[in-house]
C-alpha positions as CSV (number, residue, x, y, z in Angstrom):
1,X,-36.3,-65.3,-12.7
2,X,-34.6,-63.5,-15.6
3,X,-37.9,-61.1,-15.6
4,X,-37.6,-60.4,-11.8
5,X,-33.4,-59.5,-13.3
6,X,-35.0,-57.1,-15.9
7,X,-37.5,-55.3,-14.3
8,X,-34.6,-55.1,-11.1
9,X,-32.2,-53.3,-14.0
10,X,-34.9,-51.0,-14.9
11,X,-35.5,-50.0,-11.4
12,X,-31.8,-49.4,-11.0
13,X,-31.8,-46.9,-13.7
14,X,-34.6,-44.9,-13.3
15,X,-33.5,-44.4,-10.2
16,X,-29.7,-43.3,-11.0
17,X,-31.8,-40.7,-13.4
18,X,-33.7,-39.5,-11.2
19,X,-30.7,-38.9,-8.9
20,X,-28.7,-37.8,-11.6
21,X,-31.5,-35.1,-12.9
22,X,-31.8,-34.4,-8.8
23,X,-27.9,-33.1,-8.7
24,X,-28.4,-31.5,-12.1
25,X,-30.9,-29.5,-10.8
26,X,-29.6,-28.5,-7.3
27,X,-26.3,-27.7,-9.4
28,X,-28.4,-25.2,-11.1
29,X,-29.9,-23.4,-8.1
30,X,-26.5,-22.9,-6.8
31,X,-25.4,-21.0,-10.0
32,X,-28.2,-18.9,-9.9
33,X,-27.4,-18.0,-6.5
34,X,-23.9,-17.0,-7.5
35,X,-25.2,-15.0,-10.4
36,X,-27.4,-13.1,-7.9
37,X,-25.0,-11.9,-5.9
38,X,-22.5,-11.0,-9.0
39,X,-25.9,-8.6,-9.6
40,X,-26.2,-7.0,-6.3
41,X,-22.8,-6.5,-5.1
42,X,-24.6,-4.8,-1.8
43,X,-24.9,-8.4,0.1
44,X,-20.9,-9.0,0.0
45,X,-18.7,-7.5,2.7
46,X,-17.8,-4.1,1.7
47,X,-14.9,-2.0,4.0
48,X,-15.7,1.4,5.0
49,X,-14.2,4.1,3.5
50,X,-11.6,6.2,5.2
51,X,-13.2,8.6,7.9
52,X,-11.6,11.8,7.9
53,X,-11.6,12.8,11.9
54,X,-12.5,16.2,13.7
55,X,-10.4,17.7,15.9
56,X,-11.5,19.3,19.4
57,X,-9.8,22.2,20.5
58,X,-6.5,21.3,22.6
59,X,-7.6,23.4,25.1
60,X,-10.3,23.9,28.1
61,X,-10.9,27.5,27.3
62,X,-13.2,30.1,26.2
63,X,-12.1,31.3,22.8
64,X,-11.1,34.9,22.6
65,X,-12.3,36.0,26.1
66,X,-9.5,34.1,28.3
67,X,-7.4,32.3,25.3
68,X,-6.7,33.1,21.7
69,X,-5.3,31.8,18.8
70,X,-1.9,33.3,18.2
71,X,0.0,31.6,15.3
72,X,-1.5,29.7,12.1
73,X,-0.2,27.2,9.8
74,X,2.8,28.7,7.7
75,X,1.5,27.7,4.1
76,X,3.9,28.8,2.2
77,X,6.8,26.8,1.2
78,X,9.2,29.9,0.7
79,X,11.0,31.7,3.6
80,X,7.8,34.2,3.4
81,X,5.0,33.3,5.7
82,X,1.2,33.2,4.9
83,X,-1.7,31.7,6.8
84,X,-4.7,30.4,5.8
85,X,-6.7,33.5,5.7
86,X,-4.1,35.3,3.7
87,X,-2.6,37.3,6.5
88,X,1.2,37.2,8.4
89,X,0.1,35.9,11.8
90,X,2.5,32.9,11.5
91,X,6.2,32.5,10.8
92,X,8.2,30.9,8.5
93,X,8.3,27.2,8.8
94,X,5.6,27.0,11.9
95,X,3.9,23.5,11.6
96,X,0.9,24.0,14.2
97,X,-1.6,26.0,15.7
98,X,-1.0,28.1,19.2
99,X,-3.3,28.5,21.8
100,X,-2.3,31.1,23.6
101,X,-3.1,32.6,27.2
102,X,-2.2,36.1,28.9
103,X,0.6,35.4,30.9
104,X,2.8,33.1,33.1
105,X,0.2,33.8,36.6
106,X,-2.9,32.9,34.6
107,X,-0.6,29.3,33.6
108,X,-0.5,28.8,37.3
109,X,-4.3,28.8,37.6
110,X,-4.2,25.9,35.3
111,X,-5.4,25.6,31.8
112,X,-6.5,22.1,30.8
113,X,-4.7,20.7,27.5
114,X,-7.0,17.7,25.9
115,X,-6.7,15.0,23.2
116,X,-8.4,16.7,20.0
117,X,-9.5,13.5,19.4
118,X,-9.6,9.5,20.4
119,X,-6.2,7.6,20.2
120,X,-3.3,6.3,21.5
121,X,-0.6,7.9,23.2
122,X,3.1,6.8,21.2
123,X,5.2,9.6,23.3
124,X,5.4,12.0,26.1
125,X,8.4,13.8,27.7
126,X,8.1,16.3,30.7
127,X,10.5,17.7,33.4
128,X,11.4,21.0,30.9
129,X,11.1,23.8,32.5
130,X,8.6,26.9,32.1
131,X,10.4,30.0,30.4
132,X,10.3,32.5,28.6
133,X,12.3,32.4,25.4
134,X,13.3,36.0,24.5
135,X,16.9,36.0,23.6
136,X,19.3,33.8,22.1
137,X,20.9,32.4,25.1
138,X,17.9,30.9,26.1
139,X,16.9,29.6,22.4
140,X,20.3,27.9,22.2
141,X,19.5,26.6,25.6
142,X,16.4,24.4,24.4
143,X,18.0,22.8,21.3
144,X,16.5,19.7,20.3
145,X,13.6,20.0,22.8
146,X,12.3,22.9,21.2
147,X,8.5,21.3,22.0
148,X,9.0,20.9,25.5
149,X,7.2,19.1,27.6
150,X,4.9,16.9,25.0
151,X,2.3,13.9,23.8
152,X,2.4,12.9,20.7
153,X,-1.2,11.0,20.1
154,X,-1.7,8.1,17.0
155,X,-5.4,8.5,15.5
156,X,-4.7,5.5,13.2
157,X,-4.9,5.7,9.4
158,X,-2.0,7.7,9.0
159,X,-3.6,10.4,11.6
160,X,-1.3,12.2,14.3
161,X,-1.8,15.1,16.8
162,X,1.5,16.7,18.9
163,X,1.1,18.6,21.7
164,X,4.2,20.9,22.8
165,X,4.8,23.5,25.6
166,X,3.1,22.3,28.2
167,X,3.5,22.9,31.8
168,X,6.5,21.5,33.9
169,X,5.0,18.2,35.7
170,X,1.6,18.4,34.5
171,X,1.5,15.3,31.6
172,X,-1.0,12.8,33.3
173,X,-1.2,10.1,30.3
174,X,1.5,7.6,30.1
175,X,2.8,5.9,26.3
176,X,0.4,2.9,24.8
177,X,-2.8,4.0,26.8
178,X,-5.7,4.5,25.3
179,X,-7.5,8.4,25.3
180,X,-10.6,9.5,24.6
181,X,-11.7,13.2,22.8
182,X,-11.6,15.6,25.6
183,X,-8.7,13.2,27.8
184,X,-6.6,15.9,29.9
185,X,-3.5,15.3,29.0
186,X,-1.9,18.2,30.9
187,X,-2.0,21.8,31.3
188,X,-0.7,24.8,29.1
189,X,3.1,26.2,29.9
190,X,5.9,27.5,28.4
191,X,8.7,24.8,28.1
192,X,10.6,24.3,25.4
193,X,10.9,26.9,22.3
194,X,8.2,29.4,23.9
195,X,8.2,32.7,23.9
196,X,4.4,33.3,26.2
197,X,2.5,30.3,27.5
198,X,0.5,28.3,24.9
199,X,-0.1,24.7,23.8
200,X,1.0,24.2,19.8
201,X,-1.0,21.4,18.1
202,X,0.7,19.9,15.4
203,X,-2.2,17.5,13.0
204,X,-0.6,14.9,10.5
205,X,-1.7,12.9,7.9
206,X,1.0,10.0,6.9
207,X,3.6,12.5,8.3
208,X,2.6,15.9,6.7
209,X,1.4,18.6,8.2
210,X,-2.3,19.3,7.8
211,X,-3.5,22.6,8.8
212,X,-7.1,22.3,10.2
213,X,-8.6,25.0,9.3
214,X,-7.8,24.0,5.6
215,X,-8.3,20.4,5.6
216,X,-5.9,17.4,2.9
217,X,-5.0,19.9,0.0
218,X,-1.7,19.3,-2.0
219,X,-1.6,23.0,-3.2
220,X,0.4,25.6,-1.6
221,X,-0.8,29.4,-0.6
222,X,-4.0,30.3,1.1
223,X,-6.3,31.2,-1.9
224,X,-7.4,27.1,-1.8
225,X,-10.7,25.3,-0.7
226,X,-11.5,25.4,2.8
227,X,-12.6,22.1,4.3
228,X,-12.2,22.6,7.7
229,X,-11.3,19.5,10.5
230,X,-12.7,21.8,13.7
231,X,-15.5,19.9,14.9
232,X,-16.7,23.2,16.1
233,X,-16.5,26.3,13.5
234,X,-14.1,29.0,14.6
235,X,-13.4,31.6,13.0
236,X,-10.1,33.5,11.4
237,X,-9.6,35.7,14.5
238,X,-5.7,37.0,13.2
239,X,-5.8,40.1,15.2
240,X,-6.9,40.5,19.0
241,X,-6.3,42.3,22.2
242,X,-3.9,39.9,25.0
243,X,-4.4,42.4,27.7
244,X,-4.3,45.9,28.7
245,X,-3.9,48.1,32.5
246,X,-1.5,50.9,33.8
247,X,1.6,50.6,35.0
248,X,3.9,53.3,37.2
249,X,6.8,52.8,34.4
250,X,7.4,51.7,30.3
251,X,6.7,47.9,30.2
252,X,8.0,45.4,28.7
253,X,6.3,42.2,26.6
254,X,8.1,39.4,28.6
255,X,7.3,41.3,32.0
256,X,3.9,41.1,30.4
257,X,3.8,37.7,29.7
258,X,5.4,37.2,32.7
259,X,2.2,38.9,34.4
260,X,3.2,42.1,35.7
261,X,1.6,45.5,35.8
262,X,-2.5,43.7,36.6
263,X,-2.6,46.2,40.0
264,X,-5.9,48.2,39.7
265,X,-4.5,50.5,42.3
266,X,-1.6,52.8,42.3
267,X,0.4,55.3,44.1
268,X,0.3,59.3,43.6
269,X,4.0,59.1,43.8
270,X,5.1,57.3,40.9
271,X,7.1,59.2,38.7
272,X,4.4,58.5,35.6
273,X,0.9,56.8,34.8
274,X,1.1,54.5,31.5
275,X,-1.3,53.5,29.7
276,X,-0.5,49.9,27.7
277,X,-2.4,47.6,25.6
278,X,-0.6,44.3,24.3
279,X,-2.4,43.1,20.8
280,X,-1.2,40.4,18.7
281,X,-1.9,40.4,15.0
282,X,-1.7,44.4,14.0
283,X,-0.6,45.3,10.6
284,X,1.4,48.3,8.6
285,X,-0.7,50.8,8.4
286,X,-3.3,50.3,11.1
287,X,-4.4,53.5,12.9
288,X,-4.2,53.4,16.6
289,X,-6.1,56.3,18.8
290,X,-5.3,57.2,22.6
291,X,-7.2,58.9,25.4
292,X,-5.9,59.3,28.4
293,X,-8.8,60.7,30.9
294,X,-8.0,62.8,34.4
295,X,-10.4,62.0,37.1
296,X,-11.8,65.3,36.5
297,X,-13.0,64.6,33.2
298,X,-9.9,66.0,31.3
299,X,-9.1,64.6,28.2
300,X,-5.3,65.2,28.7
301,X,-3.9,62.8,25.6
302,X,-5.8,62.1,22.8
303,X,-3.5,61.1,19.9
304,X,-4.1,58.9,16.8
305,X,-0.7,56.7,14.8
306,X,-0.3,55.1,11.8
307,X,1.9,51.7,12.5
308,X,4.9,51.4,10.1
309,X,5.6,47.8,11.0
310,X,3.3,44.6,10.8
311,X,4.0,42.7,13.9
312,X,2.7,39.2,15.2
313,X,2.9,40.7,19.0
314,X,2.4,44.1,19.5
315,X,3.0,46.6,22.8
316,X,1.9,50.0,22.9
317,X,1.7,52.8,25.6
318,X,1.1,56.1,26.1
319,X,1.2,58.1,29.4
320,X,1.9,61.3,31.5
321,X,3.6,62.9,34.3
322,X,3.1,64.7,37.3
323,X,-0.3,63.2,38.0
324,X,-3.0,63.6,41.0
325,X,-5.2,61.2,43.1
326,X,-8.6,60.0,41.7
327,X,-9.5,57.6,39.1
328,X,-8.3,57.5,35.7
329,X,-8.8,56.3,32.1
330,X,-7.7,54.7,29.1
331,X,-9.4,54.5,25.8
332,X,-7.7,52.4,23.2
333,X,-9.0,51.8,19.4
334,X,-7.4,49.7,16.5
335,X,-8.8,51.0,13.3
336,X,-8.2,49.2,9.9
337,X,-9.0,50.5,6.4
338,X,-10.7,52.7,8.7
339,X,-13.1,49.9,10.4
340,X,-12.8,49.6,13.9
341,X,-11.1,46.4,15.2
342,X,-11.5,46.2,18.5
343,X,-11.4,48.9,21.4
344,X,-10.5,48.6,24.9
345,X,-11.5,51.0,28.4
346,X,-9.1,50.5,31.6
347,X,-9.4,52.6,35.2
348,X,-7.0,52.9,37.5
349,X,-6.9,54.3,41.0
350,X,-4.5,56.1,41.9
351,X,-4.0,57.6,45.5
């Protein structure tokens, strides 16, 4: 009996060591688990990083055939201005990029404005009316809506777009929805602060602005890197013809950008024949020539001037008096640092 209680006690213990080197060893496997993934950090949860986005253009247009881009980013923090390629076609303080059309009757025809990106709408405001700002009166008159009719998009991560100046009644999107890239949000006008129709889109990062074409950089002035947030490339474009055509009198630019003067016809009549080309972007010292061409053939103004003036919206003319029926020409040519910028032809018939 007291054998059977021996050999029962040695049972007991060989099997609480056997259990005992079992947990030992299962304790060990589990530490060398740990230490494997201390080694190859790859297999724990790592976040992203931070995706810069790329912005779509605001606007459903072809680029520099039937819309242009008319201001830049100001980048300079004095009151001179400076955009991003170095030039003046800005002003002082401007926060956004414009996207600019001819005039007020090609607004009515309807120019799509779209979400440059995916987001949520935070704000919109419509029911300003389309004008165009060209004297103080009517500045004064827009105070504190100087963006006009507007959405205001959240990108997340800090990321904002603002859209301003859009047309009277057109803003479709309502706050807290959800939009993709390419959402119509409305269509271009010129409500609030504008001068000629346009949409201006505002990009912010944390709540400063960030000029696309130049991408997050702390330093000021235009001589910086480039790291453009177009998910298309364009292209510094900072001077460019808005329209040209004749007209039976001297225009003027908000009759232009009110859409006047696009008759291809005209009377033998009138007391003159004008010849006017409306350019944004030109410079002090550009060289335009003139040619004014009878329907015979007849070179009967050919002229070449030196502007004295840089300015961000420019009208010129030429023209004559005392003219006959038949059809007639314009040649226009912006030269600088004698290269040729652009030219332009127009015919009119006049009878």
């Amino acid at each position: 009996m007291l054998k059977q209680k021996k050999n029962l006690i040695v049972l007991l213990i060989s099997l609480t060591l056997t259990l005992f080197i079992g947990c030992f060893n299962s304790s060990s496997l589990n530490n060398n688990s740990n230490s494997s993934n201390s080694e190859h950090p790859e297999s724990t949860k790592i976040l992203p990083p931070e995706q810069t986005p790329n912005f779509a253009l605001p606007i459903d247009c072809n680029l520099d055939q039937d819309c242009f881009i008319m201001h830049y980013v100001d980048l300079d923090p004095s009151s001179q201005v400076l955009d991003f390629g170095c030039g003046r076609q800005t002003y002082d303080g401007h926060k956004g990029t414009d996207f600019g059309i001819s005039d007020l009757e090609l607004m009515k025809v309807g120019f799509p404005v779209l979400a440059s990106a995916t987001g949520t709408v935070l704000r919109t405001r419509d029911g300003i009316a389309d004008e165009l700002v060209d004297n103080s009166q009517k500045k004064q008159a827009v105070t504190n809506k100087e963006c006009g009719n507007g959405v205001v998009i959240d990108h997340g991560n800090g990321w904002e777009t603002q859209y301003c100046h859009l047309h009277r009644g057109s803003i479709v999107v309502e706050p807290n929805t959800e939009v993709e890239q390419g959402t119509i949000l409305g269509m271009v006008g010129s409500s609030g602060l504008a001068s000629f129709p346009h949409v201006h889109l505002s990009i912010r990062k944390n709540g400063q602005v960030i000029d696309p074409f130049v991408g997050i950089n702390t330093n000021a002035g235009c001589n910086q890197p480039h790291h453009s947030l177009w998910l298309e490339s364009l292209y510094y474009t900072p001077t460019g013809l808005i329209r040209a055509g004749f007209a039976s009198q001297p225009p003027t630019q908000t009759e232009l950008w009110s859409g006047l003067y696009k008759n291809n016809q005209l009377s033998a009549d009138i007391p003159a024949l004008i010849f006017w080309v409306h350019v944004y972007g030109v410079l002090e010292g550009d060289v335009e020539k003139w040619q004014l061409i009878a329907p015979n053939g007849k070179v009967v103004f050919n002229q070449d001037s030196m502007l004295e003036r840089s300015y961000r919206s420019w009208l010129g003319y030429t023209g004559k008096r005392k003219i006959f029926p038949g059809v007639w020409q314009g040649e226009y040519q912006l030269w600088r640092d004698q290269s040729l910028v652009f030219q332009v032809n127009r015919e009119v018939l006049v009878n």
